[in-house]
Each structure stands twice: as structure tokens, then as C-alpha cells.
C-alpha positions, 0 to 999 in steps of 0.5 A, a space after each residue: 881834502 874836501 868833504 865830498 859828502 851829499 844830503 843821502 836822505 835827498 840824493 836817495 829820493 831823487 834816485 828812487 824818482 829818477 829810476 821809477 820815471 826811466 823804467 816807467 815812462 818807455 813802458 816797462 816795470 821791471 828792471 835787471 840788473 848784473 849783481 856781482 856782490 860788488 857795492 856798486 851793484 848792491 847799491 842800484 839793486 837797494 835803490 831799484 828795489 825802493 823804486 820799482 818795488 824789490 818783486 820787480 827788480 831780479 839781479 842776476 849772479 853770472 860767475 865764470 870758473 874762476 869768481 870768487 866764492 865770496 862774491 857770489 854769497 855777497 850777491 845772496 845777501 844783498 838779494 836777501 836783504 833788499 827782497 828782491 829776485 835772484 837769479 845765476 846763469 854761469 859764463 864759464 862754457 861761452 867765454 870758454 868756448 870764445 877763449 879756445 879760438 883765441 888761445 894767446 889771450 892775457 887777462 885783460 882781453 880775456 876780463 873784457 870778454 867775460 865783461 861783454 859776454 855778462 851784458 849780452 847775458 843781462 840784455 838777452 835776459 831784458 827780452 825775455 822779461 820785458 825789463 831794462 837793464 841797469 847800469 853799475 858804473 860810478 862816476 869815477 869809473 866812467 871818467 876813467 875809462 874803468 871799465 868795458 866798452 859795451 860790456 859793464 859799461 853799457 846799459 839802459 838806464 845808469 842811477 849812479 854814474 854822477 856818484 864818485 866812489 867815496 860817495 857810492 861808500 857813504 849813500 849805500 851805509 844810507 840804503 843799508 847795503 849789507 856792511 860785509 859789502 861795504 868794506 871789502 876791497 873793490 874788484 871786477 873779480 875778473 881774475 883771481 886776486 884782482 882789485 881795482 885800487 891795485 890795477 889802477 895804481 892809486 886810492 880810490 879817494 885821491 881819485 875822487 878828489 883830483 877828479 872833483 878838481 879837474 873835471 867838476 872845478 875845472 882847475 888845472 894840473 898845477 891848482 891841483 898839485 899844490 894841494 897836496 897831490 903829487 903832479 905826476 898823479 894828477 897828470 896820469 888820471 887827467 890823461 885816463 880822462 882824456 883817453 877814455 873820452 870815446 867810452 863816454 859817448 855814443 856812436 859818432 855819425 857823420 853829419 850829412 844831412 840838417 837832421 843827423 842822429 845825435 847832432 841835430 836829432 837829440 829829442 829824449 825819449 819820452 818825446 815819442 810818448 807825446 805824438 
């Protein structure tokens, strides 16, 4: 297995700089974030709290009837400990009240409403405050397509989307989240039960590892089985990469113009603040 391991000291700095310049430069000085009592969202909220200062970052709890007690006083200490704001605004009555229209909907429709409904809940709070809304997806989610389209997925600004899982591990032991946090098991707590490792049928470290070979090597099923990872594995997690590639990208436009958006128009944002 390879060391996956980073300089955190480093790595932290320039996520601390990264979030200060994204949330600044459009204008803004607050961000928002959905604290879920996950370490994904521990993490964003330690480093935005560094960044921005904690007055300037709130997390906001949003439980449906069936979360986990425990996620929610996670989420109470990861507030505590980083000072920054919190803040609970249940979605329990509008995924209800969406559910009563749809009464044959299994877990997974019912996880993805609760998903969307959470992030039209972050952005609605952004208005309301002036802030921007950071993302909490990994860089093993995002490859995976583990996660909701336009619901956790979606955000203004995602620090740690190039960090693979056992890295989010080692740099929130860096950033002090709370160790309770650290160790549990990882879960949408989308239903009761619910883990991410047993949903997808695989460690989240063999995940790390195979992608690092396949997506940031480039090596092929084959390089990668002969490592030791049993070849059906690798081919699964290569046909989730391939298959989630629509999550990874913006709306496709047709081109049919010299200067289409996202083909030809591709300035960064900050560019407006130099007419």
C-alpha cells in the first residue's frame, strides 16, 4: 500500500488561503456550511473558522425525524470547539410534505430528497446572510459519484474535494476535530443504520488506494490488481468513476456560437473584478 500521507502543516495553510481568497475576492465574509456531525463537515468548519474567523462561519444542523441523535451532538461539538456559529432548521415537514406526493419512494429517492432539500436550505440561508456556501464532499466521493447531484454535492466553493478519505482522516487529527468525530463510522445518516462503507460494499482505504492508482497514476485494471486488490473491485470502482463523470461537471451547452459558456467563455471569476 502507498503512503497517501501530505506535509498537513502545508496542506492546511493553503486551504486556510484558498477559502480566505474564494469567499473574499466575489465580496463576501461569511460562509455557511451543512454541519452533519460527519468529519467531512467537522473539517471544512475548523478550516473555515481559521480562515475567515469562527464569528464568520455558522454550521447549520438540519436533522429529518429519523437522524441520528448522535450526529447532532457531534455537530454541537465540532461548533463548540472551533467557536464558530450554529444554528438548526429541521427538514422533517418539507421532505414530508414532498414524500406524501410520492407514497412509493425506497430509501435511496427518499435519501437524495432530503439531500437537495438540505442545500436549497444552505443556499436560501447564504441569501439571507450575505454568505457562500461550503461544500463537504471528498475527493473519493466526488470520483465515485457518492453523493447527490445538486444536493450535498452542490455548493459555492469545495476546500477539500482533492483530499482522499484517509487523508480528510489524518489532516482533521491536524485541525483538531473532535477525536469522537474522527472514529466513527462514516454515514449520510440518511436512514437508520446507514454507513457509507457498507452501501458501497468496500473499505474506504482500498477505495483511496485503487483510486490514486487509477485516477492520479493512470495505471490500468490490470497494474492495479497485481497489487494485490482483487480485479473485480477495481473494475467496480472504475465503472463508478466512469459512471458519475455527469456529477463532475457543469451543465453541458451546446456550442453554437465562437463564445459559448463553459467551452470558449471559461474566465475565473475573479476576472470581473478587474473591468
Amino acid at each position: 500500500m502507498l503512503n497517501l500521507s501530505l506535509n498537513y502543516k502545508e496542506i492546511s495553510k493553503a486551504l486556510e488561503l484558498f477559502i480566505r481568497q474564494e469567499v473574499t475576492g466575489p465580496g463576501f465574509k461569511k460562509a455557511v456550511l451543512g454541519l452533519s456531525g460527519g468529519i467531512d463537515s467537522a473539517l471544512v468548519a475548523g478550516l473555515a473558522a481559521r480562515a475567515l474567523g469562527p464569528e464568520n462561519v455558522t454550521g447549520i444542523r438540519m436533522p429529518y425525524s429519523t437522524s441520528s441523535a448522535d450526529s447532532l451532538s457531534d455537530a454541537e461539538k465540532v461548533a463548540v470547539k472551533f467557536g464558530i456559529r450554529m444554528e438548526t432548521i429541521p427538514v422533517s415537514d418539507a421532505c414530508d410534505g414532498f414524500f406524501a406526493t410520492v407514497p412509493d419512494m425506497d430509501h435511496r429517492r427518499k435519501g437524495n430528497v432530503m439531500a437537495r432539500l438540505r442545500m436549497v436550505t444552505l443556499f436560501d440561508y447564504s441569501l439571507k446572510t450575505s454568505s457562500l456556501v461550503l461544500g463537504t464532499s471528498n475527493k473519493t466521493e466526488l470520483m465515485l459519484g457518492y453523493g447527490t447531484w445538486y444536493g450535498d454535492l452542490a455548493s459555492a466553493v469545495n476546500p477539500i474535494g482533492d483530499l482522499y478519505k484517509t487523508q480528510i482522516w489524518e489532516l482533521s487529527e491536524f485541525v483538531g476535530v473532535p477525536r469522537e468525530v474522527i472514529l466513527k463510522k462514516p454515514s449520510a445518516d440518511l436512514w437508520a443504520g446507514q454507513t457509507d462503507e457498507q452501501e458501497m460494499g468496500f473499505s474506504y482505504p482500498d477505495a483511496d488506494q485503487i483510486l490514486y492508482h487509477l485516477v492520479d497514476l493512470r495505471k490500468s485494471d490490470q497494474e492495479i490488481s497485481d497489487l494485490g486488490f482483487p480485479v473485480e473491485l477495481v473494475r467496480k470502482i472504475r465503472k463508478m468513476v466512469i459512471g458519475s463523470q455527469y456529477k463532475r461537471r457543469m451543465p453541458v451547452i451546446a456550442k453554437l456560437t465562437t463564445r459559448a459558456v463553459g467551452t470558449d467563455f471559461l474566465y475565473p471569476r475573479d476576472w470581473f473584478q478587474k473591468v
